[in-house]
Structures are given as C-alpha cells and as structure tokens.
N, C-alpha and C positions, 0 to 999 in steps of 0.2 A: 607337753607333760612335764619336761622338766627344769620350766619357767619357772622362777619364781619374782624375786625384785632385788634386782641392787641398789643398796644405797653407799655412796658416798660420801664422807666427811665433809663439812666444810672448808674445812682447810685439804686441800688433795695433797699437800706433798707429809699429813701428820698420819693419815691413816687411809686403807678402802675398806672396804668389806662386802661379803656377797655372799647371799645365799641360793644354795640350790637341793636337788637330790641325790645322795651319794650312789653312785653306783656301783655294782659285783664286779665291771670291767676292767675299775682302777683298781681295787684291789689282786686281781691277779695280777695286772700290769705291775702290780708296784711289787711285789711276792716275788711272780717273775725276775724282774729287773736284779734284785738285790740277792735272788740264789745263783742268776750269771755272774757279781760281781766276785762271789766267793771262788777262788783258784782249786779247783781239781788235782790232787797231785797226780804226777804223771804216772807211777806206780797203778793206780786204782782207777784210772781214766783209759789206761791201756790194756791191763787186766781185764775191765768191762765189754773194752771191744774188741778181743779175742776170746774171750768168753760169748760175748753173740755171733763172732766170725763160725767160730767150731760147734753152739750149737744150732744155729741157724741152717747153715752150711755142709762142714767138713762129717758131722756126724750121721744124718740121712745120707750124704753119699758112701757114708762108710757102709749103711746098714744092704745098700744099694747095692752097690758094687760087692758084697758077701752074699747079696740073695736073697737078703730078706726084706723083701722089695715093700709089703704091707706096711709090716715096720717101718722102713723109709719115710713110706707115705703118711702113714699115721703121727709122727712125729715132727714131720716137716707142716704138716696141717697145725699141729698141737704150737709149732712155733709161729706158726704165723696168726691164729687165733688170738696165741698171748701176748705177740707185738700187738697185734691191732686194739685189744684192751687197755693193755699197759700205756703206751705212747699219748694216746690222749689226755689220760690223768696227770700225765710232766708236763706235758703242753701246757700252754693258759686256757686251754677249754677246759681243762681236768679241774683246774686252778677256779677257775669261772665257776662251775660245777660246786666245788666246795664253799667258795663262798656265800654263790644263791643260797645252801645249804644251813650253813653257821648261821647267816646275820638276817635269814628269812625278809624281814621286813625293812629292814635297815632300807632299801632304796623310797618307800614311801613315808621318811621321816624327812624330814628337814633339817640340813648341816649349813653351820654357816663359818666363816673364814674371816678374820680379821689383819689384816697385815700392817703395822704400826713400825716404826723407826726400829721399835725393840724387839722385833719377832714376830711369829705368827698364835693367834689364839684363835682356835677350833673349837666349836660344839655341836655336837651331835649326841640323840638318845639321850638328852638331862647330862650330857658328862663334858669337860668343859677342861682344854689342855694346853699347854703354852709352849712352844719353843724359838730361845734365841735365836737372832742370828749365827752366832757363834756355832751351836748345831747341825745348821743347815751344809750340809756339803753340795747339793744341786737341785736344780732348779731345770725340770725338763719341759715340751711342752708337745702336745700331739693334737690333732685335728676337735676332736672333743674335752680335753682336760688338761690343765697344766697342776704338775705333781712339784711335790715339795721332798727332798732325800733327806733324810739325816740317816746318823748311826743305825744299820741295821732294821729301817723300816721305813714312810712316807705318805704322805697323805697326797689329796687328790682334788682339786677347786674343779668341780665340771663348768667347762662354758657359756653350758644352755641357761645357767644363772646370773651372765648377763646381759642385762638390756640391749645392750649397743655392743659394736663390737670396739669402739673408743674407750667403753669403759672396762671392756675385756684388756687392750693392751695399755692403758695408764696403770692400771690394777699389776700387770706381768711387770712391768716397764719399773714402777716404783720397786716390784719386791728385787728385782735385779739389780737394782740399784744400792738398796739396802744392803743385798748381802754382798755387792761389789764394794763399798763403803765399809763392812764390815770385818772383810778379809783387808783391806789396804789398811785399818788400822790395826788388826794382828802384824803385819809387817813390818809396821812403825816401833808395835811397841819391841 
C-alpha cells in the first residue's frame, strides 16, 4: 500500500528523491521525540510526582484509615480511571490519535523528499518546503522511517517508498554525508 516509486538522479552523488505516503506514526514519533528533548525543571517534574504520589496513594489511605472506607474506595477508582485516560493521550498513542485526527487524509496523499548537496525539499498536499543543511540537527533512523530533526520539529521519509533497499541506504548514506560535510565546514569556518 505504501509503494510508490523511487526515482534517482542521474548523477547519485547530486541529488535522490523518493516518494511515498506520509504516515500518523512519524508524526507522533517526531512530536514525541522533540517534547522529551525539552528539560523539565526539576521544581515542576517533582511537584507532579508527589502530587500523583498523595493523590494516588497517601490520600485514599488517609480516607481509609479515618473510616471512610467508600470514600477511599470511590476516589482511588476515580484515580485510576483518570490515569488510565490521561496516560495514553501523553503516550504516542494519544499522539497517533490526534494526528489521524488533524491531517484526516494526509496518509492517502502522496509526499515526496528531495535530498540535494543543499538541503532537503518536501512536498506534500500542494505545499512545497526547503531546509538547509545548516538546519538539520539529526538524522534518525527506525525499522519503517528515517526522520530528518531540525529546530523544534522534523519530518519523516517512510521506507516503503523504496524500491530496493540499496536505494533506501544510498538515499540515508548521501543525506549523512551531506550533513557530516556540512557541519565540518561550520568548523572550518
């Protein structure tokens, strides 16, 4: 299903490019990835989990141990109801979720990726985007998709887009290269 056709440059070391269908899964993956990169201060990371310690816990035994054992019971249900809702929507399921959500149809369109000396250029749904090397902070890669990071956000090349898997890793292998060429000359200069 989410075949399509790669094609190649003629010249392989000037450009690849490939198209595929974007999927709901990178974008939580990518959502994900970039709200673990943000730092938690330790104030408000600690506050949250004594705040679920006392009411998960310390407060049904409180109601417990005074005798008002319903109470207890009714409140410790009411916590674990609100964990089991709340936790999944943090997760990447929640994440997954919202995206099916937002971009409805965006999986049965057609995105395609360009990776040239000078960046990468995306189109997808008529809109059409560009970033340097220079942007690029990482370059990840996972059994279905290798993603592209920049500032604050990142896109997603699924694999099922190409033919071979030689053209899958010439395709990783150049952008790697690029943006390893691209940071040694920030160095230089």
């Amino acid at each position: 299903m989410n075949h399509i056709q790669t094609t190649t440059a003629e010249t392989p070391t000037d450009s690849y490019s490939v198209e595929f269908y974007p999927s709901a899964d990178d974008y939580a993956y990518i959502a994900s990835t970039i709200s673990k990169s943000v730092p938690v201060p330790p104030l408000i990371k600690y506050s949250y989990q004594l705040f679920l310690i006392v009411n998960a816990v310390f407060f049904p035994a409180f109601l417990w141990l005074n005798e008002f054992l319903i109470a207890g019971i009714l409140v410790a249900a009411l916590n674990v109801i609100a964990l089991s809702r709340i936790l999944p929507w943090v997760s990447s399921t929640g994440l997954r979720k919202f995206y099916d959500h937002v971009f409805r149809n965006r999986e049965s369109e057609v995105a395609r990726v360009e990776i040239t000396s000078e960046g990468i250029h995306y189109s997808a749904n008529g809109a059409e985007t560009f970033w340097p090397w220079q942007r690029i902070n990482a370059i990840e890669e996972s059994d279905e998709s290798i993603y592209f990071f920049f500032d604050g956000n990142g896109i997603a090349v699924r694999k099922s887009g190409f033919a071979y898997r030689d053209q899958q890793m010439e395709f990783l292998g150049f952008a790697r290269q690029a943006l390893e060429e691209h940071r040694s000359r920030e160095i230089v200069q």
